[in-house]
MDAnalysis code that builds the backbone (N, CA, C; Angstrom):
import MDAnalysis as mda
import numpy as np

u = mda.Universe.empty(285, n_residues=95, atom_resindex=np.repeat(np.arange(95), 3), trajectory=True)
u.add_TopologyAttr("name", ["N", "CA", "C"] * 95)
u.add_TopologyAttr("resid", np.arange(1, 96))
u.add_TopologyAttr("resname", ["UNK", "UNK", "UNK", "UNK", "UNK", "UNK", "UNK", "UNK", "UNK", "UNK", "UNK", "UNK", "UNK", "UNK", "UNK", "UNK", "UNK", "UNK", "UNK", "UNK", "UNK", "UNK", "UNK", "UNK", "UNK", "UNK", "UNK", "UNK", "UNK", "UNK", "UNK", "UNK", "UNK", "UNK", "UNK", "UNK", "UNK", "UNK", "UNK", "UNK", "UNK", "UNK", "UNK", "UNK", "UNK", "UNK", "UNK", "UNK", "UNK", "UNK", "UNK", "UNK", "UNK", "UNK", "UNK", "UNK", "UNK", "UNK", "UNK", "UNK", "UNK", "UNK", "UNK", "UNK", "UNK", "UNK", "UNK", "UNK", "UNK", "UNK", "UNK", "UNK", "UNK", "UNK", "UNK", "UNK", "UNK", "UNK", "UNK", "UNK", "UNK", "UNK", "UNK", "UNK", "UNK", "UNK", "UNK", "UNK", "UNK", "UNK", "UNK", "UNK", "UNK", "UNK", "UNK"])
u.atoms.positions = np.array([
    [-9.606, -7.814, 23.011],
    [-10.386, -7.326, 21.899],
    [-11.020, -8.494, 21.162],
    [-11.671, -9.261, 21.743],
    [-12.099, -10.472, 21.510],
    [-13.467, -10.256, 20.384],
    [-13.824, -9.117, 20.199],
    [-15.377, -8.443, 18.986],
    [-14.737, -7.909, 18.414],
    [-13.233, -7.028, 17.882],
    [-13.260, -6.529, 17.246],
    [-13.402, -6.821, 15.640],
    [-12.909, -6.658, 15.044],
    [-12.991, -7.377, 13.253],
    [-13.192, -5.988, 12.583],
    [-12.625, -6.363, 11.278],
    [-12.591, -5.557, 10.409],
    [-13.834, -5.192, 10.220],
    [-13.859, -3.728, 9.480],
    [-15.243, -3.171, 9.512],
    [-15.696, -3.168, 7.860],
    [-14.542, -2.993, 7.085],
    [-14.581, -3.301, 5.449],
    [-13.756, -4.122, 5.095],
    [-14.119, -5.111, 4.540],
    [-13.368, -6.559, 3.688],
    [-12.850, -5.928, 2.980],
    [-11.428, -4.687, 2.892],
    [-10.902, -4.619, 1.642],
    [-9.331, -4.273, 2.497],
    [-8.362, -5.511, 2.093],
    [-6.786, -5.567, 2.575],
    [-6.354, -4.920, 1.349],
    [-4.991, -5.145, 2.015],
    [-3.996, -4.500, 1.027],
    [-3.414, -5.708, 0.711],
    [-2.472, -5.772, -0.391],
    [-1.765, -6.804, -1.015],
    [-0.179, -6.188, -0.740],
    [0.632, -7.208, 0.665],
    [1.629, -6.402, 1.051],
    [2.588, -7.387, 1.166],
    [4.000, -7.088, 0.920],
    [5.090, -7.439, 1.316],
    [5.706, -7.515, 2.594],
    [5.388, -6.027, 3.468],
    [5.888, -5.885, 4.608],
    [4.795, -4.974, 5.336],
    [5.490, -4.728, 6.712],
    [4.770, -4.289, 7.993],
    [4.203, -2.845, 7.248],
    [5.247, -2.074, 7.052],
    [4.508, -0.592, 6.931],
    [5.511, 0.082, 5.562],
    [4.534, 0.935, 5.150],
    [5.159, 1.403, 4.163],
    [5.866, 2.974, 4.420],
    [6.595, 3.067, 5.780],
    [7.215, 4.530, 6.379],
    [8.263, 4.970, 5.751],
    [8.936, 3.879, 5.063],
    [10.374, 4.000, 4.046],
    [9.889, 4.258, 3.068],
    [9.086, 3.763, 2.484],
    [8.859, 4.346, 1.249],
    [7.804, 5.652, 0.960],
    [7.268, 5.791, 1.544],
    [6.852, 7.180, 1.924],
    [7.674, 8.477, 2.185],
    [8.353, 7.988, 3.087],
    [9.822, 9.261, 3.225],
    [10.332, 9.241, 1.934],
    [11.017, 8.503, 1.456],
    [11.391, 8.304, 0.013],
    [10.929, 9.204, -1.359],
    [9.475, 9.080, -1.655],
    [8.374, 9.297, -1.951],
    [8.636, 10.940, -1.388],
    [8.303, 11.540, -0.453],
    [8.171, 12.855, -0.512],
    [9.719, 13.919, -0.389],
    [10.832, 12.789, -0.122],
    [12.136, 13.020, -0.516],
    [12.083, 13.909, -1.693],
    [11.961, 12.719, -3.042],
    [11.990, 12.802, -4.408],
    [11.278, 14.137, -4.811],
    [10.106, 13.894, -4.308],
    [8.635, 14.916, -4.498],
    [9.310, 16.540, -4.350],
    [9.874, 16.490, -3.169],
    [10.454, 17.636, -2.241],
    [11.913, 18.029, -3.565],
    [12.334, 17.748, -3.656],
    [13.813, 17.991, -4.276],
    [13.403, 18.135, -5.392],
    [12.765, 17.132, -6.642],
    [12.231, 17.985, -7.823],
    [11.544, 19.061, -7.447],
    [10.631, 19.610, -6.850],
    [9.673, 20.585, -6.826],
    [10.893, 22.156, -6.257],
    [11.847, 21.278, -5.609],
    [13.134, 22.347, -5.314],
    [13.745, 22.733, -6.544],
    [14.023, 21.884, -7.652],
    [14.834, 21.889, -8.041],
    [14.234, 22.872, -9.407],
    [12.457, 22.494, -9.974],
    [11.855, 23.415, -10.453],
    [12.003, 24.574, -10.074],
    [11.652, 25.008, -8.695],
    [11.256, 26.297, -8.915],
    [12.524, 27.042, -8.577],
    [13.718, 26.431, -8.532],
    [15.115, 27.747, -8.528],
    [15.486, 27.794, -9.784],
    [15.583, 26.827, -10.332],
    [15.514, 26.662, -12.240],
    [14.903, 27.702, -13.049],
    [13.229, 27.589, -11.941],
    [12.405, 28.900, -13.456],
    [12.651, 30.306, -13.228],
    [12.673, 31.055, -14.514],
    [12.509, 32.474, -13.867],
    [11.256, 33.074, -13.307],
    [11.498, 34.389, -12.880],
    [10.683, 34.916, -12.099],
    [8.643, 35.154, -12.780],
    [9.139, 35.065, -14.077],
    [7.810, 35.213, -14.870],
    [6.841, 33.510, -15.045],
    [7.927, 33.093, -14.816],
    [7.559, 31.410, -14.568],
    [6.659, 31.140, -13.310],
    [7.023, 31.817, -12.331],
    [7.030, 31.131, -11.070],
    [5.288, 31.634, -11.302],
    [4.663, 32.225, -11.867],
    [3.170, 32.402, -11.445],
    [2.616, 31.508, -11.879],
    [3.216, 30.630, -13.268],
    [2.678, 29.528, -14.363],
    [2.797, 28.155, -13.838],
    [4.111, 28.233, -12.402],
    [4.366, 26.909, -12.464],
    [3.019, 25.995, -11.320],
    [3.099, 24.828, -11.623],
    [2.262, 23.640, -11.216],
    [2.961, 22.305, -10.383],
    [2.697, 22.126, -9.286],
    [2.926, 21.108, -8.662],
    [3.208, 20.377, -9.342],
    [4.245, 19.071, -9.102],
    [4.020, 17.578, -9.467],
    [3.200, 16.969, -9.182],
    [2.858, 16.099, -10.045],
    [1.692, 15.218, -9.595],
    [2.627, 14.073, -8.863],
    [1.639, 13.431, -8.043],
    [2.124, 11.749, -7.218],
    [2.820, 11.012, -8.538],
    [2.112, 10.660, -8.957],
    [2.875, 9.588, -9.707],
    [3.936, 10.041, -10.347],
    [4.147, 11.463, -10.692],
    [5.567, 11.757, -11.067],
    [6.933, 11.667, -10.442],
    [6.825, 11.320, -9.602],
    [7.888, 11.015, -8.709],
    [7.883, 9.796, -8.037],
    [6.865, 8.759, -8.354],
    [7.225, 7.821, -8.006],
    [5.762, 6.951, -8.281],
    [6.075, 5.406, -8.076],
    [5.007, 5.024, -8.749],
    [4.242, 4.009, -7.317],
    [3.185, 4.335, -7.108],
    [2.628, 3.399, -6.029],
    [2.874, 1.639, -6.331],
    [2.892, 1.120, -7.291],
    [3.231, -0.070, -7.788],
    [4.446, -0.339, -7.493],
    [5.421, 0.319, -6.989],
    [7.104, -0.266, -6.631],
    [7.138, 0.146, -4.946],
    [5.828, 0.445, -4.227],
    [6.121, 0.266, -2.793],
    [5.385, -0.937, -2.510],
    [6.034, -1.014, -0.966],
    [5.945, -2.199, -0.098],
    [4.779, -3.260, -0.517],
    [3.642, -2.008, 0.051],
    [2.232, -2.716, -0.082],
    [1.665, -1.833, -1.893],
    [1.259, -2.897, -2.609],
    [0.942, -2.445, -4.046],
    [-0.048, -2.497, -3.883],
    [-1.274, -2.285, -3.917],
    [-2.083, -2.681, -3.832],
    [-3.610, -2.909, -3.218],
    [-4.619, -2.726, -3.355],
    [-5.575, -3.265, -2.268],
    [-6.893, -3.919, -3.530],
    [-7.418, -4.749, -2.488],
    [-8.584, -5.779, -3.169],
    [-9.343, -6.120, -1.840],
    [-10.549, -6.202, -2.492],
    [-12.048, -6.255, -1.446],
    [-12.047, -8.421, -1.185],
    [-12.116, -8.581, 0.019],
    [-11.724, -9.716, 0.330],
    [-13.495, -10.013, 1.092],
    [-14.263, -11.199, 0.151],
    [-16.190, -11.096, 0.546],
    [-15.775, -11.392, 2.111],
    [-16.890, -11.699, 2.586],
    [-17.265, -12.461, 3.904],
    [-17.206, -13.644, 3.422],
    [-17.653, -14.091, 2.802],
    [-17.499, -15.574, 2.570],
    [-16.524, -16.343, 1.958],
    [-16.028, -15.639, 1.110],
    [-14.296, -15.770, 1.398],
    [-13.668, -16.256, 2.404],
    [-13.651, -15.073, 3.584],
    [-13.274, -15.095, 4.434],
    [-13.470, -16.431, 5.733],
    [-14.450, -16.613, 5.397],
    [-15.456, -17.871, 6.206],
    [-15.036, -19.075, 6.001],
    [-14.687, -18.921, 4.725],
    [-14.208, -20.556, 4.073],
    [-12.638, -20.447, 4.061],
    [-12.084, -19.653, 3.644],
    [-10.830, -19.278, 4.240],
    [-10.099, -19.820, 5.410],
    [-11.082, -19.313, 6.614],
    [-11.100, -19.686, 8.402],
    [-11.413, -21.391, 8.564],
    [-12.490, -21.881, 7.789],
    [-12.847, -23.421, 7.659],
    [-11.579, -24.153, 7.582],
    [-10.995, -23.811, 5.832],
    [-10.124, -24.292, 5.734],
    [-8.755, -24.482, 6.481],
    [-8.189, -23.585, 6.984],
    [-6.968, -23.265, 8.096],
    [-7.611, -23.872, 9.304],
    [-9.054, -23.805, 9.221],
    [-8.902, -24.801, 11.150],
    [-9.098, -26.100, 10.938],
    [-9.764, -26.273, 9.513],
    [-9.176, -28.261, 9.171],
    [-7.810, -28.175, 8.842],
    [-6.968, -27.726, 8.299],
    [-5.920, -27.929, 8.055],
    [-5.111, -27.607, 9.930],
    [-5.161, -27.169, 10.361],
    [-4.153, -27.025, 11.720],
    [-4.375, -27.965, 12.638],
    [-2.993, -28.393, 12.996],
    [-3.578, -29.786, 14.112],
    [-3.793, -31.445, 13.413],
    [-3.438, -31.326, 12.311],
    [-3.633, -32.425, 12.157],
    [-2.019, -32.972, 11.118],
    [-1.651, -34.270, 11.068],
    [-0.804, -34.507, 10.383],
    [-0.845, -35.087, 8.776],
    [0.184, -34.693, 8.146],
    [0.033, -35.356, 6.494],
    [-1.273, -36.411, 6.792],
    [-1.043, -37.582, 7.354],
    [-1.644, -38.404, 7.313],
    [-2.931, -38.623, 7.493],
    [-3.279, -37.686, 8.438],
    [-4.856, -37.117, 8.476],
    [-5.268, -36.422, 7.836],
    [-5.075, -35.452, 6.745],
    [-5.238, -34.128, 6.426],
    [-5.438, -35.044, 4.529],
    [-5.184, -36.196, 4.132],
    [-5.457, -37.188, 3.193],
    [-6.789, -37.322, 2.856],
])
């Protein structure tokens, strides 16, 4: 895959590989309050009641990856410059 490349400059800002744990997690929580509402309300309730929202059960800011930000092309360019002067060479060259 020697052409491929990203098609939009915008990463995520991540800690780890994938966020599958915290997702299960996430609709765990989601799942069990929304259980736990609707055996709670009575029967005149149940026409009034309303989903949770996402963030009520959990906050995107305390998983894996927090985050995303638009990363330019030229960023990116000088980015690549820099890491291929810097690789390959020792303290002493790199002065």
């Amino acid at each position: 895959m020697s052409r491929s490349r990203r098609k939009t400059p915008i990463v995520g800002h991540t800690t780890c590989g994938s966020e599958r744990e915290d997702k299960k997690l996430w609709h765990q929580r989601w799942r069990t309050r929304e259980r736990t509402a609707l055996t709670s309300a009575s029967p005149e309730a149940l026409s009034a009641h309303l989903p949770l929202l996402e963030n009520q059960a959990s906050s995107v800011w305390s998983m894996g990856k927090d985050g995303r930000s638009y990363w330019p092309v030229k960023r990116q360019a000088a980015t690549a410059d820099r890491i291929a002067n810097h690789k390959g060479r020792n303290p002493q060259e790199r002065a």
